[in-house]
C-alpha positions, 0 to 999 in steps of 0.5 A: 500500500502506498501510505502505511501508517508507520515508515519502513525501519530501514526509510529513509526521509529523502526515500522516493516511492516506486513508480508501483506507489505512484500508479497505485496512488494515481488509480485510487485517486482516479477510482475515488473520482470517478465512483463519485462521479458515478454516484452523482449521476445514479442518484434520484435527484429529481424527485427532490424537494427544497428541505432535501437539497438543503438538509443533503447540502448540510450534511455533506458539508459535515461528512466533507469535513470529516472527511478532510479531518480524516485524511489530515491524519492519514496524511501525517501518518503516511509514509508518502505523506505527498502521495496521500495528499493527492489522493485525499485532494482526488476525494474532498475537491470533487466531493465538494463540487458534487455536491452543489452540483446535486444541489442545483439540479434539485433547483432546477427540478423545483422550478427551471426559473432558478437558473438561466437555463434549466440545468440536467446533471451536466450543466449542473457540474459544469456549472459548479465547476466554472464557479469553483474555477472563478471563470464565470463564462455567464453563460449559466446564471442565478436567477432568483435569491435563492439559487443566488443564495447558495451559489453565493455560499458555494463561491465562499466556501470555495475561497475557504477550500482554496486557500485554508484547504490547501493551507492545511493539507500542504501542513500535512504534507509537511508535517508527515515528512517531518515525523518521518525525517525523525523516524528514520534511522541516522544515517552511517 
């Protein structure tokens, strides 16, 4: 496994993982994504009412922060803390962008008039993604104060998730090379 919770005995801190670790790493990171992603799109999101996207909205947020409290610890515990780092970036950012997405194609099975255009899963991701990225094309917008709203909360969030998220894995990454530099035997 790429991230053993304790180093090897004989690790060094400058050890590099082997190209097996990368890829491992790189396909877990892609599954995670992509089971994610498979799950957006199976959910029942249309038959939702307003209470449900807000409550499914809430209580991911709460699970997206255990998550990220979760994957702090496995980061500092990794014996590749940047590998970890990785992988938990592959969950959290596309669990977070997944989420308003499933919010906003439950606005628009509410009323179509939420948005410019009513939005299917797609738009609704894409959505979501050009206002995580701060590209606003404009081509897709709020229309009343509720979806407003809550675009308003996602664009907030997302400048927490962009500076103190990043802030607080990079940390992580830090601090597990540093338990690792002082695990490692000295050298001869």
């Amino acid at each position: 496994m790429t991230d053993g919770a304790d180093p090897s005995p004989g690790a060094r801190p400058d050890e590099r993982p082997s190209w097996t670790m990368v890829t491992w790493s790189a396909v877990r990171a892609l599954g995670s994504t992509a089971a994610l992603v498979a799950l957006y799109y199976a959910l029942p999101l249309s038959q939702s009412a307003a209470w449900v996207a807000v409550a499914m909205l809430v209580a991911g947020l709460v699970l997206l922060v255990a998550l990220v409290t979760l994957q702090v610890r496995l980061i500092v515990a990794a014996r590749f803390p940047g590998l970890r780092a990785v992988e938990a970036l592959a969950t959290s950012v596309p669990l977070f962008l997944l989420m308003f997405a499933s919010t906003y194609v439950v606005l628009t099975a509410i009323s179509a008039g939420n948005f410019s255009q009513p939005l299917n899963r797609t738009n609704a991701l894409y959505f979501a993604v050009t206002v995580f990225a701060t590209v606003g094309f404009g081509d897709i917008t709020a229309k009343t104060d509720t979806a407003q709203l809550l675009v308003t909360v996602q664009m907030l969030l997302d400048l927490v998730i962009l500076g103190l998220g990043a802030r607080i894995i990079l940390g992580a990454v830090t601090r597990g090379r540093q338990r690792r530099a002082r695990a490692a035997p000295p050298r001869r």
